[in-house]
N, C-alpha and C positions, 0 to 999 in steps of 0.2 A: 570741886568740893563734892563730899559726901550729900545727895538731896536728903535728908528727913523732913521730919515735920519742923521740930525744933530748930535747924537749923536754916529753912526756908524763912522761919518765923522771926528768928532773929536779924537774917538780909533784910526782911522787909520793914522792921522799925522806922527807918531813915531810907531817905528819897534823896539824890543826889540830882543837885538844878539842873534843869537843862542837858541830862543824859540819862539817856536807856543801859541800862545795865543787863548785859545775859550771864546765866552761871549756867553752867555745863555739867551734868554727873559722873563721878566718878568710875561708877559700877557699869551705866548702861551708853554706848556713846550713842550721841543723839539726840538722848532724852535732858529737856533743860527748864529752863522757865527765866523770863526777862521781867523787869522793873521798871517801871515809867517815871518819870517826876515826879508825876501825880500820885505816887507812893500804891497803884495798884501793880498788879502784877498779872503774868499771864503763863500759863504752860504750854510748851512747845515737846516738837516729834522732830526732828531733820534725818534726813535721808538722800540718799542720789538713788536713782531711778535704774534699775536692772540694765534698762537700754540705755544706759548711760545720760548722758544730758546735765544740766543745772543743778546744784544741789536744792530741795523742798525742804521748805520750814508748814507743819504742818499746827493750826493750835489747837489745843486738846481741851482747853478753857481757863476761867480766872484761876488764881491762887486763893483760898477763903472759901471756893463753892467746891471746888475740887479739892481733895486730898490729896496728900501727895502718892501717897501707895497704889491711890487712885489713877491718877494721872501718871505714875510710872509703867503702869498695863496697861494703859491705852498706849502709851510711847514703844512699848513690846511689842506692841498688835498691830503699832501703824509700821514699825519699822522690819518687823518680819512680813507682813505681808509687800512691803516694798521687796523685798528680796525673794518675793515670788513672782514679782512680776505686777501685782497689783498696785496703782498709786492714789491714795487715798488722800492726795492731796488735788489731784487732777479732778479727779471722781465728786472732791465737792465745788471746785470751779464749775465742772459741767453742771454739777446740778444746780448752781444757782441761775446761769443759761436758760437750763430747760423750759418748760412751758408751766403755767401754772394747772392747777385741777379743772379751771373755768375752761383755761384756754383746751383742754384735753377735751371736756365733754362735750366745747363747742365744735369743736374738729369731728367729733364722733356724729354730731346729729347732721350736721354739714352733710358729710362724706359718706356716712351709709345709705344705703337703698332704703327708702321707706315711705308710709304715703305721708301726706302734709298734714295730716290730724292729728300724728304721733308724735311729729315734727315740731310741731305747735306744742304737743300736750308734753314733753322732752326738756322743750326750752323753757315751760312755766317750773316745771319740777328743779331744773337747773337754779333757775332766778330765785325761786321762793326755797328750794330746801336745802343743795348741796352749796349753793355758793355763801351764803351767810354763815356757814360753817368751818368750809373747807375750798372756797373759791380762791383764796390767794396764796395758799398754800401749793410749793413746787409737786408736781405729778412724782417727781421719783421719789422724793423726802416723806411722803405720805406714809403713815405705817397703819399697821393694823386695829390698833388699839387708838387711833386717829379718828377713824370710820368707825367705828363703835362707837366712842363718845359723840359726835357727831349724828351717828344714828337714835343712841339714846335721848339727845337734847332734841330730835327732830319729833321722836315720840310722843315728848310729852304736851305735843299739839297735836300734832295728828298721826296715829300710829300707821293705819294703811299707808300714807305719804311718806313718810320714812322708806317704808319698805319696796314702794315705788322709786323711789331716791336710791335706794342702795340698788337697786335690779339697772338703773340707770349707768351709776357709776362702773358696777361691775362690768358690763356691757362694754363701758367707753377704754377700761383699762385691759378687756381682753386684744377689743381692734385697737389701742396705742402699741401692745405689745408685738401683735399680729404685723404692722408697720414699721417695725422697727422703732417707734418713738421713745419706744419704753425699754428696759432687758425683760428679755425673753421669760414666760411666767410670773411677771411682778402684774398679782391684783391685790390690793389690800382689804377692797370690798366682797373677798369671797367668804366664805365661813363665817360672815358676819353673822348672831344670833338678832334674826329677826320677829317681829310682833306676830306672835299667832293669829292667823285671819281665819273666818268662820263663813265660810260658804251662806250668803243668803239668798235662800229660797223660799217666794212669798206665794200661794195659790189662794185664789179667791173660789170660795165656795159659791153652789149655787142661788145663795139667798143676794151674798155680796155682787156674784155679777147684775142679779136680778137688777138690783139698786144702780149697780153700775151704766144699766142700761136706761134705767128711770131719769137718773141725774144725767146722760146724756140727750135724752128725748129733750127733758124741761132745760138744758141750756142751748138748746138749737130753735125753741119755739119762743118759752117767756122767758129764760133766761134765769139767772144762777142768781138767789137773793142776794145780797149783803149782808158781811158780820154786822149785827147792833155800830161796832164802833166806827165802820167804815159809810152807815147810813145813816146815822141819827141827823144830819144838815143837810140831808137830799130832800130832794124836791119824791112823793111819792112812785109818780112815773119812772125814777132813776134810779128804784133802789135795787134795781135787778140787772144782773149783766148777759147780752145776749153772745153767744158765741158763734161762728160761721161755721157752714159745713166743711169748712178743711179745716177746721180746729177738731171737731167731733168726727169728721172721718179719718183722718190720721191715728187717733185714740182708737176709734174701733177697728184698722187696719192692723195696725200692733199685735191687736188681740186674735182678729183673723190669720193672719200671714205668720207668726214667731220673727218677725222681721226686727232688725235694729230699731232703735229708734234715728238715728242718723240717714239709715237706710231707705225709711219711709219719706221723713223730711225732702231729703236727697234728690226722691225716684222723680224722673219726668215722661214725660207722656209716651215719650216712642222707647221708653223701655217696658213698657205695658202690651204684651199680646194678648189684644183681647179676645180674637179668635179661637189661640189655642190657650186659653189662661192661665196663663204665666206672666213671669215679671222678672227679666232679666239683667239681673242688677251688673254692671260692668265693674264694681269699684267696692265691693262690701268688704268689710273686717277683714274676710278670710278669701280677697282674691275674686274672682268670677264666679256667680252664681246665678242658681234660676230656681224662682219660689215656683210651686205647682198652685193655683189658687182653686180655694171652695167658690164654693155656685154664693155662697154667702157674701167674700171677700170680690167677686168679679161685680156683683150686685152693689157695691160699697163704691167701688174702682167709678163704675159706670152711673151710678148717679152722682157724682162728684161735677161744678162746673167746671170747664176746660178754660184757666181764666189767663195763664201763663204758661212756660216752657213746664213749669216741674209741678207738680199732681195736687203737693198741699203748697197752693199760690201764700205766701207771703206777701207782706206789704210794697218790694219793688215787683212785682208779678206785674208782666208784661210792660214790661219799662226797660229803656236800654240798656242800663245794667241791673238786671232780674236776678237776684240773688235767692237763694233756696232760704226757708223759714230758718231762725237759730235757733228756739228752742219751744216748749209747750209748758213752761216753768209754770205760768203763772193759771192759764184757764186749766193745766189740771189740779193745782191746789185747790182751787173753787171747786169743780166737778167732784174730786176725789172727797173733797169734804162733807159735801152735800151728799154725797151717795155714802158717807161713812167707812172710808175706807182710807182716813188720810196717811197711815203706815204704806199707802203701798204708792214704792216709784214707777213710773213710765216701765223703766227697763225690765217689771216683774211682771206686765203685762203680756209680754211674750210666752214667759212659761206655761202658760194656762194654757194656748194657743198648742206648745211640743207637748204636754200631756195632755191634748183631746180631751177636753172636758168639758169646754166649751159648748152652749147650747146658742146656737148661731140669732136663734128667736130670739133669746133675751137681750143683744146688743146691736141687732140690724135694730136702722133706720124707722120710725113710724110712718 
C-alpha cells in the first residue's frame, strides 16, 4: 500500500482478533507500520545490516503520536544510515545495556585520584542533586537539553549546588568517555548555561576585630550570654556559655595563619615546628604545604593545652579512637553574634589574615 495519513487512518478503524497485521510502503521499502488487536498501532524501519546478518525491524513510534510523513524520515534516516554502516537498531539495544547516570558518576568518584573530602562532598552532590533528576536515566541517551532542565529545576533550590552538580557530571562524562564507557566527546553537561556566582569577599575592619577579640576574651572567661529565648527557664548561673581554649584558639589561629578551616581542625601536634615556626600540613586543599607562623600565631600554638594527637582536642581527644573536631558551627554563631558580626563565616576569617591587616593585639589571648 501506498502509507498516507488517510490511508493509515482508515487500516486502523478495525482490529482484526487475535492477529498482528503489518503493511508495508509502497514508495520507501522498509518503511511500514503494524496493527495490534488492541487496535493500536506502531511504526516500523527494517533493514539488513551492511555486514550482512538478520534482517532489523527497528520502531520509530505509535501511529496517532507520530505522523506518518513523520515517521516516513525517520524510516529514511534509519534505513540510509544502515547502508553506511551505521545500525540504529543495535546502537539502541546497547543503550539500554549501558550504565545508568548514577552508575556513571558513581564509577567517576570510585575510580579517580582524589582525597576523601571530595569523595564524600561528590557523593552528597550525586545523592541530593543529580540522581533525583537524572540518576536513572541511561548515560548515552542523556542529551543536552536533559542537563539543562535538570540544572534549571536544581536551581531553583539552590543555585551554587546546581552548578556544583553540573561541574560534577561534566567531570564524570569526560573520564566515562576517556574509558571508553561512553563514544568519544559525548558530554551533555558542557555548555550548560550556569548561575552566575559572585565571589564573596568579607574583611573585618578594625573596630569589628576589636569586638571580635572582646567576644573571644568574654567566652573563654564568663562565657557567651544567652538569646532572651534560649534563657528565660535557666537557672541564673546557666545563662551564659563558657567555651574552651581549643574552641577560641582555633578561631584565632584562622585569623593568625590564612589557614583552612579543615586545616586547623585537622593539624596535630608533630606537624607543628615550633622551633623553626611553621606548621607543616601534609594533606591541605592544595597538596603539601608549610604555613610560616607570626610570633602572634606561635604564642596561640603554644599556650594551647596538649590534651590529644590533633591541636584543637575534640570531644574523643585522647581516647582510642581520637577523632579530629567536625566543626565550630555552633560556638561561632554565639561568638560571632555577640561580637556583632553575625554575616561573617569562619572561612572569611582567613582573608583578613592574606591581606595583613590584622592587628595581632586585638585577638591574642588576655
Amino acid at each position: 500500500m501506498k502509507i498516507t495519513a488517510e490511508a493509515v487512518a482508515e487500516e486502523m478503524k478495525s482490529a482484526v482478533p487475535n492477529r498482528t497485521k503489518f503493511y508495508f510502503d509502497d514508495d520507501l521499502a522498509g518503511f511500514g507500520f503494524y496493527r495490534l488487536p488492541s487496535g493500536t498501532g506502531t511504526w516500523f524501519a527494517e533493514f539488513r545490516p551492511v555486514a550482512g546478518g538478520i534482517k532489523r525491524r527497528l520502531k520509530l513510534g505509535r501511529v496517532g503520536t507520530l505522523k506518518a510523513n513523520e515517521a516516513r524520515e525517520a524510516a529514511r534516516k534509519a534505513i540510509a544510515s544502515a547502508a553506511l554502516g551505521k545500525d540504529l537498531a543495535k546502537e539502541r539495544s546497547d543503550e539500554r545495556a549501558s550504565g545508568t547516570v548514577k552508575e556513571l558518576v558513581e564509577a567517576y568518584i570510585a575510580g579517580k585520584e582524589m582525597k576523601e573530602s571530595s569523595r564524600a562532598f561528590y557523593r552528597i552532590t550525586l545523592k541530593t542533586q543529580i540522581e533525583p533528576h537524572l540518576g536513572t536515566m541511561k548515560a548515552v541517551a542523556v542529551l543536552r537539553v536533559d542537563v539543562q532542565r535538570a540544572h534549571d529545576k536544581m536551581s531553583r533550590k539552590a543555585r551554587y549546588s546546581a552548578n556544583r552538580a553540573m561541574a560534577l557530571l561534566s567531570a564524570s562524562y569526560v573520564w566515562g568517555a576517556k574509558r571508553g564507557y561512553l563514544p568519544e566527546g559525548m558530554n551533555p553537561a558542557s555548555a550548560i548555561d550556569r548561575n552566575k556566582e559572585v565571589a564573596r569577599e568579607r574583611y573585618l575592619n578594625a573596630e569589628e576585630m576589636a569586638n571580635l577579640g572582646a567576644a573571644l576574651r568574654e567566652a573563654e572567661t564568663i562565657g557567651i550570654p544567652h538569646k532572651p529565648s534560649e534563657s528565660k527557664h535557666a537557672a541564673k548561673e546557666k545563662n551564659r556559655t563558657i567555651y574552651g581554649p581549643h574552641v577560641t584558639g582555633a578561631i584565632r589561629l584562622l585569623m593568625l595563619t590564612g589557614c583552612r578551616l579543615r586545616e586547623i581542625l585537622n593539624l596535630r601536634w608533630n606537624e607543628y615546628d615550633d622551633q623553626r615556626g611553621l606548621l607543616l600540613l601534609p594533606d591541605s586543599k592544595t597538596g603539601r604545604k608549610t604555613v610560616v607562623l607570626s610570633s602572634a600565631a606561635q604564642a596561640e600554638l603554644n599556650g594551647l593545652p596538649r590534651v590529644g594527637e590533633y591541636v584543637i582536642a575534640g570531644q574523643s581527644a585522647a581516647t582510642e579512637k581520637e577523632k579530629p573536631r567536625a566543626d565550630l558551627k555552633k560556638p561561632w554563631a554565639a561568638i560571632a553574634g555577640r561580637a556583632g558580626i553575625a554575616d561573617v563565616h569562619l572561612h572569611d576569617l582567613r582573608h583578613n589574615s592574606e591581606c595583613r591587616i590584622i592587628p595581632s593585639d586585638a585577638i591574642a589571648a588576655a
